[in-house]
N, C-alpha and C positions, 0 to 999 in steps of 0.2 A: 525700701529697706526697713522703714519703721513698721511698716507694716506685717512683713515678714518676721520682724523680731517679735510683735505681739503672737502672730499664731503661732510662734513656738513657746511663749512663754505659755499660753491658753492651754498649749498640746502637753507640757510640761506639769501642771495643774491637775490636768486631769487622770496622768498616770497616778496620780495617789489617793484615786476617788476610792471610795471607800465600793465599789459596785467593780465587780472582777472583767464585766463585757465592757464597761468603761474602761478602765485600765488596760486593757486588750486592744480596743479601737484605739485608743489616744497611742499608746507604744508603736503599731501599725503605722498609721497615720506620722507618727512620730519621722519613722522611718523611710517610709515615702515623701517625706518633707526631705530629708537629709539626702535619697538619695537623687531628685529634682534638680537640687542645690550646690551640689558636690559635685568638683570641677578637678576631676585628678588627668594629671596626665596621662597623655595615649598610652605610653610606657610607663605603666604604675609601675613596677615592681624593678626599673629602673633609673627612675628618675625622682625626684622631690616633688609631692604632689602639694595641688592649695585646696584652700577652702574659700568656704564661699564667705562674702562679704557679709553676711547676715551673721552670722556667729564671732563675734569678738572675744577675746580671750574669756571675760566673764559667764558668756552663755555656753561657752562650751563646757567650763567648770560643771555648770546648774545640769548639760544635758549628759555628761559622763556620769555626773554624780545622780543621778536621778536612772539613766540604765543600769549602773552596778548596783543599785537598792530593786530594782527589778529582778535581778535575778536572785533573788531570795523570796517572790511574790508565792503567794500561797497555793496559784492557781500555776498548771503543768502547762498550757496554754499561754500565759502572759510570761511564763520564764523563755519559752521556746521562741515569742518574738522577739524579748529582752535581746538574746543573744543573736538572731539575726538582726537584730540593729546594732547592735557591737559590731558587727562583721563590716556593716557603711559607716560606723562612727569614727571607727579607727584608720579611716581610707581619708576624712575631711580634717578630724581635728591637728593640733600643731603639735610636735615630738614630745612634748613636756611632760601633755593630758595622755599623749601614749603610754611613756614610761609609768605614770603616775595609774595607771589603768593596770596596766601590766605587771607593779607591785603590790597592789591591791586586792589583785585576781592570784597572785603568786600564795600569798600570805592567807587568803581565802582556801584552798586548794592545800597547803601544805598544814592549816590549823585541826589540834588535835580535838578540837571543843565541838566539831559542826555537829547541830543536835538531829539535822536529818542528813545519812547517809547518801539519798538520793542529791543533795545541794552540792554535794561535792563533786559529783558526776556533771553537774550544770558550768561548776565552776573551773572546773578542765577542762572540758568545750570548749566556754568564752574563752579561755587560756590559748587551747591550740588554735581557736577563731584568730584573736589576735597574732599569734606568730606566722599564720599562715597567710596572714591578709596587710598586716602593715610592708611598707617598701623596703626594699633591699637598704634603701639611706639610711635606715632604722635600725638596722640590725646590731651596728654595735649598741648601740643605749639600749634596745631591748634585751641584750646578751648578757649587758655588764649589771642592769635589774634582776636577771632570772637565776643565772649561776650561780653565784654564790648560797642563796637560799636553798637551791636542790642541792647541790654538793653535800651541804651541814645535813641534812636529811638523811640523803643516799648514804653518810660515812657516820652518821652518830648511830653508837651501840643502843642508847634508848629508844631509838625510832625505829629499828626497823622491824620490830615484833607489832608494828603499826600497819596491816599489809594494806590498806586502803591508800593510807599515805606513801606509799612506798611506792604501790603501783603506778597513782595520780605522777608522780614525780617523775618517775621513769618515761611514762608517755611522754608529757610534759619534755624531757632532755632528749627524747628522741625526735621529737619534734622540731626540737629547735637547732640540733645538729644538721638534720636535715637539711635545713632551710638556710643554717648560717654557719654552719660548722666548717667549711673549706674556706669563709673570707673573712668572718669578722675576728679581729684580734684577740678579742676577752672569751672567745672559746678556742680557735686555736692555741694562745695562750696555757691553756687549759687539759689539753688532750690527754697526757700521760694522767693529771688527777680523774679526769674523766672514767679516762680507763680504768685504773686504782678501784673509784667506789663502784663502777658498774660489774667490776668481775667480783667486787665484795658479795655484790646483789646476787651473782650466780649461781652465790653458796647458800644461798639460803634455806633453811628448811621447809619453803611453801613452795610447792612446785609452781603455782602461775606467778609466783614472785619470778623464779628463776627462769620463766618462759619470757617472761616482760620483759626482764636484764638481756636476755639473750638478744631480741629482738633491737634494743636503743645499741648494744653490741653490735650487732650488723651494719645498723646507722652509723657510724663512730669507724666500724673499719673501713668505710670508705675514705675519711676525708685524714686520718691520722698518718704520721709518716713513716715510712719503709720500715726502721729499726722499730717504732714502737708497734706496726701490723707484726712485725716478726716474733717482737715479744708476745703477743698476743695471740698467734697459730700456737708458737711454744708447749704458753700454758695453756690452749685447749684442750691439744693432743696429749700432754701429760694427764691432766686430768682426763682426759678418753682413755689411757692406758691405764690409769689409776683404776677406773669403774670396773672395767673389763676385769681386772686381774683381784675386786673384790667381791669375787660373788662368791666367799661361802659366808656359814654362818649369819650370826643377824643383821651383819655389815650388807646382805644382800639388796636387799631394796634402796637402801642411800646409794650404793654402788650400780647398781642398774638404772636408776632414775639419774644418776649427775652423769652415767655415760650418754643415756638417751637424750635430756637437756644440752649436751657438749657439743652430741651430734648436730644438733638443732640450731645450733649456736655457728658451724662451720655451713653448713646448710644454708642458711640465711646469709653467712658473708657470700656466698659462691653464685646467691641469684641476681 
C-alpha cells in the first residue's frame, strides 16, 4: 500500500514537469494506475461503487486537483488524456471529490473570462464525461451542484447574447436530463422551470442557439409530466402557426426560421 501511494504521488509530480511528453506519460500512466486499482461494482451505474485502498481521502484531493489543472495544459494531447482520466477518476473517487469536480467543471464551462475559446470546449466534455460516467447513486448530488448554475445562465438577460456559454449550458442540461431527469428529485423538482428557460432559449436570435434549445427540448419531453408535455406541444404549435402566417414583409425570415426551428423541435420529440 505504501508503495502504491508513493508511485502515485511520483506519477502526480511529474504531471507538472515542465516537458509536455512528460506530462503526457505521467497523466497516461496516471490513468492506468487508477484504472488497475479501481474496484467498482459489476453494476456501476447501479450500485455504489468503492475505491481502492491506496487513495485515502487526501490523495484523492491531490489527484482530482492535479487532473482539473490538466485540463487547461497547453498541449491538445495532454488535455485529451486529462479528461479520459476524469472519465476513471470519477468511477474510484468518494461522492464529495465528485460533487466538488463537478462544480468546478460547472463554473469552468459557464465563466465569461476563459481566454481560449477552445478550453471551453475541453471543459464541457470533462462536464458531460462526468454526468455520463458517475453512478446512478450520484445523481441527486450531482443534479442539486449543476441546476441551479445552468438555470441563472439559461434565464439571465445578460447572458444570453453570450452564445458560447449558452450553447455549453444547454448541452450540459441536456445531458443531464437525460441521464437523471426521470429519477433524481432536484430536476424533476425542477421541470416546469426547465421548461420556462429552455423555450426562453428557443427564441433566440442565433439560430444554433435555437437548434441546441430545441434538442435539450426533446430531452426534457421525455421525462416531464402529461400537463406540462401538453403545455409544451401547445406552444410549439402556436408558434408553428405563428411563423407560417408571418411570412410577408421583413417579418419573413424570423417567421420562416422560428417555423422551421419549431418544426425541428416537434421532430426530435417524435423520434
Amino acid at each position: 500500500m505504501a508503495g502504491a501511494r508513493e508511485s502515485l504521488s511520483s506519477l502526480l509530480k511529474k504531471t507538472t514537469h515542465y516537458d509536455k511528453d512528460e506530462r503526457y506519460m505521467a497523466t497516461s500512466d496516471l490513468c492506468t494506475v487508477l484504472q488497475r486499482h479501481a474496484t467498482p461494482s459489476p453494476q456501476l451505474h447501479t450500485s455504489p461503487h468503492t475505491t481502492t485502498q491506496t487513495m485515502d481521502p487526501p490523495m484523492e484531493r491531490k489527484i482530482c486537483t492535479a487532473i482539473l489543472s490538466l485540463l487547461d495544459d497547453e498541449s491538445n494531447d495532454v488535455q485529451a488524456v486529462a479528461v479520459k482520466t476524469l472519465g476513471v477518476l470519477l468511477v474510484t473517487v468518494a461522492e464529495e471529490n465528485v460533487r466538488n469536480i463537478a462544480e468546478r467543471l460547472c463554473g469552468l464551462v459557464l465563466e465569461s473570462h476563459v481566454n481560449r475559446s477552445e478550453l471551453r470546449d475541453v471543459y464541457t466534455i470533462g462536464l458531460t464525461t462526468l454526468i455520463k460516467s458517475v453512478p446512478v447513486s450520484m445523481g441527486n448530488g450531482v443534479s442539486h451542484t449543476l441546476l441551479d448554475p445552468l438555470v441563472r445562465v439559461l434565464s439571465s438577460k445578460s447572458t444570453t447574447t453570450d452564445v458560447p456559454i449558452v450553447l455549453a449550458a444547454l448541452e450540459v442540461l441536456g445531458e443531464l436530463i437525460t441521464r437523471f431527469g426521470s429519477n433524481a428529485p432536484p430536476i424533476r423538482s425542477k421541470h416546469e422551470t426547465l421548461l420556462d428557460v429552455t423555450l426562453q432559449q428557443l427564441s433566440s436570435k442565433q439560430q444554433v442557439v435555437r437548434k441546441r434549445a430545441g434538442s435539450t427540448i426533446g430531452c426534457l419531453a421525455v421525462v416531464i409530466s402529461d400537463a406540462l408535455l401538453e403545455r409544451l406541444v401547445n406552444t410549439l404549435l402556436n408558434r408553428l402557426e405563428d411563423g407560417l402566417t408571418s411570412g410577408g414583409g421583413s417579418g419573413v425570415t424570423s417567421g420562416v426560421g422560428e417555423c422551421l426551428d419549431t418544426r425541428s423541435v416537434i421532430r426530435c420529440m417524435c423520434t
